[in-house]
C-alpha positions as CSV (number, residue, x, y, z in Angstrom):
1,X,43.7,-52.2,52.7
2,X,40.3,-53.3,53.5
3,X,39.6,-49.5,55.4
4,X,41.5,-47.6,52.4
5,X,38.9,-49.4,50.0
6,X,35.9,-48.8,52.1
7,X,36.8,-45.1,52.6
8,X,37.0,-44.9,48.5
9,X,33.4,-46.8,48.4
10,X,32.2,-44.0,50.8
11,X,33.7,-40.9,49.4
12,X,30.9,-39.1,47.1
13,X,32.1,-39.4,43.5
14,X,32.1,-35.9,42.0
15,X,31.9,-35.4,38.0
16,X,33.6,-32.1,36.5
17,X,31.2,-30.6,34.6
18,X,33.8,-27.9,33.1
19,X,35.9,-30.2,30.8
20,X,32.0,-32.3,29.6
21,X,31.1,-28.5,28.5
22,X,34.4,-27.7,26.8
23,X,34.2,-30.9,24.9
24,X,30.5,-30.1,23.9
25,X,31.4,-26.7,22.6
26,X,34.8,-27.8,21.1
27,X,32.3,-30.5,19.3
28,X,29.8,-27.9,18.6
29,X,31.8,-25.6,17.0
30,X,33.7,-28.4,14.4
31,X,30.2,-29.1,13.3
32,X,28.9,-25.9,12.3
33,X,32.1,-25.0,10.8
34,X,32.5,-28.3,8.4
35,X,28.9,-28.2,7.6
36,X,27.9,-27.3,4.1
37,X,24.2,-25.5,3.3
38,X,22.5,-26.1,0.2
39,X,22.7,-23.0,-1.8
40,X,19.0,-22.9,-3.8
41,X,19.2,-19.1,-4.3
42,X,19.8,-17.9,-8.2
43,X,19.8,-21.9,-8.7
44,X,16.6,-22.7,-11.2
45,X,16.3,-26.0,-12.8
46,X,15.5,-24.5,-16.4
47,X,17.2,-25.0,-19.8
48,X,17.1,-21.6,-21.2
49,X,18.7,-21.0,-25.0
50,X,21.9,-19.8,-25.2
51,X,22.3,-17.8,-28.0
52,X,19.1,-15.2,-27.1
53,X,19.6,-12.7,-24.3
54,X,17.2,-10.1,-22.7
55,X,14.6,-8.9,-24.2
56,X,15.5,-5.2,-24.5
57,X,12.2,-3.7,-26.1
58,X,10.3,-1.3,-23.5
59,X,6.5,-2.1,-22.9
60,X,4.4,0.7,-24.0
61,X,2.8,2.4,-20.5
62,X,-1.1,2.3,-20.5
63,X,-2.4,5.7,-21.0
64,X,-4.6,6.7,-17.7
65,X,-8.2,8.5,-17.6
66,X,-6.6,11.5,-15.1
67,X,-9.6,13.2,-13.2
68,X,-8.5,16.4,-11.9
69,X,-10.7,18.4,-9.0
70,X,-10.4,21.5,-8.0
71,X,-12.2,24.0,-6.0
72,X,-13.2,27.3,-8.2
73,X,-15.6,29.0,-5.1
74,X,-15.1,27.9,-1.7
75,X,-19.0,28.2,-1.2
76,X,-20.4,29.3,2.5
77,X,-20.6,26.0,5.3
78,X,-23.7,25.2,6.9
79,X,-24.6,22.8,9.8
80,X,-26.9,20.2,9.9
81,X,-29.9,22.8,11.4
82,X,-28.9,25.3,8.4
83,X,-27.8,27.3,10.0
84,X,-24.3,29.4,8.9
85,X,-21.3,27.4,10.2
86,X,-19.6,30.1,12.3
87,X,-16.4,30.4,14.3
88,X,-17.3,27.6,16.7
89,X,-19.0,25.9,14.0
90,X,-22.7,24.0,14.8
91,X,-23.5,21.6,17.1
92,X,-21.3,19.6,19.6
93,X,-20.1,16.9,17.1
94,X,-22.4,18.0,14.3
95,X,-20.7,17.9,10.6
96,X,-21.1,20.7,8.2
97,X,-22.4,20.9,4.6
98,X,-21.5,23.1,1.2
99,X,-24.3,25.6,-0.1
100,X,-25.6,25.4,-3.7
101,X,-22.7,28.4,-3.9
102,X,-19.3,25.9,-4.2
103,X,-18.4,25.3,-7.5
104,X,-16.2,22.2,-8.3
105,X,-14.1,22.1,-11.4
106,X,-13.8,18.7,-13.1
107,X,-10.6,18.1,-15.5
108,X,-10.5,15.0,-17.4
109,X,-7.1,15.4,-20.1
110,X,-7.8,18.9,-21.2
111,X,-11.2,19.3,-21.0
112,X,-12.8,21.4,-18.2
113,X,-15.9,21.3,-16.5
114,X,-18.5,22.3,-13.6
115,X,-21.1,20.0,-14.5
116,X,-20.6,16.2,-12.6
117,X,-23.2,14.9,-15.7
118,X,-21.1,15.7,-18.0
119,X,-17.8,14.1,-16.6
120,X,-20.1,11.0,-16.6
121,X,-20.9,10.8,-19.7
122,X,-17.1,11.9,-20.4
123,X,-15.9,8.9,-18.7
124,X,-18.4,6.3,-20.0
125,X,-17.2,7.5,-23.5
126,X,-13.7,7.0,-22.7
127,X,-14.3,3.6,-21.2
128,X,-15.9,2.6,-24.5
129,X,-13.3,3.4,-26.7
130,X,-10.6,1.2,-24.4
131,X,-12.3,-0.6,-21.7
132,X,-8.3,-2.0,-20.1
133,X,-7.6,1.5,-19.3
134,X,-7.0,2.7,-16.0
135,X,-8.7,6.4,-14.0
136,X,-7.0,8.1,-11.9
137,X,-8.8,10.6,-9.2
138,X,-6.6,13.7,-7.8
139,X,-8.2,15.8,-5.9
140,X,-6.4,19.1,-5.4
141,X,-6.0,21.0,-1.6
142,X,-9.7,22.3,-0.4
143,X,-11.7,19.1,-1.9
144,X,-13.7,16.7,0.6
145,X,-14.2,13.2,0.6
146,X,-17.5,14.1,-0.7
147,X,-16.6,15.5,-3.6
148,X,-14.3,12.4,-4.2
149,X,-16.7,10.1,-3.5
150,X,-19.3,11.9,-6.4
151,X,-16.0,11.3,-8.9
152,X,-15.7,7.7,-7.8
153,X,-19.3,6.9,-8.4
154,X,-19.0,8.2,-12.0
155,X,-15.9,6.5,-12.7
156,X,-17.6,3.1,-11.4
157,X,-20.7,4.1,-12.9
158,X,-18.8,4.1,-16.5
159,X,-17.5,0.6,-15.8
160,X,-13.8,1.0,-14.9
161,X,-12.2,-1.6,-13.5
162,X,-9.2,0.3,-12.2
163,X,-9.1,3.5,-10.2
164,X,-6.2,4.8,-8.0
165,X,-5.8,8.1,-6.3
166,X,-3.2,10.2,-6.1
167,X,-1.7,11.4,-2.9
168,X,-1.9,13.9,-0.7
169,X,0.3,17.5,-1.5
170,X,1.8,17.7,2.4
């Protein structure tokens, strides 16, 4: 009995590992299904009254300053030596310029014009009379940045606070 007892001593013990697993999961599983989330979603701690609903009245939409731009005459490129931009345009990397010849229209509502003073003091009038109200800039195909820019400075110029842009016509 002695042997039998020292042979049992001797043995290495082994531990399944497959049923400590099975028990994990099993426990695993029982504890994400019994547990209980607290729902804060469409939950706010507010006393609102009862007897008035939703306010159904529409807000009145601000009226915007629209800036319109378009290009009457094209006008005849030139690059930075003034020289006429050509097929292969100017220098390596060189950027071109507009003669005196391009003529820019300026549309603010329904009035019309070629002259960027004017639309200045067009714009500095209009931000008198309401100074909350919003321009807007949309510059029509065949316009440059430059042109843009000259808008933007008058529109900033006349103290707006707000100016977007509308996009492009791809």
């Amino acid at each position: 009995m002695k042997t039998q007892l020292k042979r049992v001593a001797d043995e290495e013990l082994k531990l399944e590992m497959t049923p400590m697993i099975d028990v994990t999961f099993l426990l695993l599983i029982f504890f994400m299904c019994t547990l209980k989330f607290k729902t804060l979603e469409g939950k706010l701690a507010a006393y609102l009254p009862k007897d008035v609903g939703v306010n159904t009245t529409q807000s009145e939409p601000i009226p915007k300053v629209e800036i319109t731009l378009r290009v009457v005459q094209a006008g005849k490129k030139y690059n930075p030596r003034g020289e006429a931009y050509g097929l292969w345009g100017g220098a390596e990397g060189s950027r071109f310029s507009y003669g005196t010849d391009r003529v820019i229209q300026y549309q603010i509502g329904p009035r019309k014009t070629t002259d960027l003073a004017e639309v200045q003091q067009r714009l500095k009038t209009l931000h008198k009379e309401d100074p909350k109200r919003p321009a807007t800039i949309d510059a029509q195909p065949g316009i440059i940045y430059a042109d843009v820019v000259k808008v933007l400075d008058a529109a900033l110029d006349a103290d707006f606070q707000e100016v977007t842009f509308v996009g492009s016509y791809e």
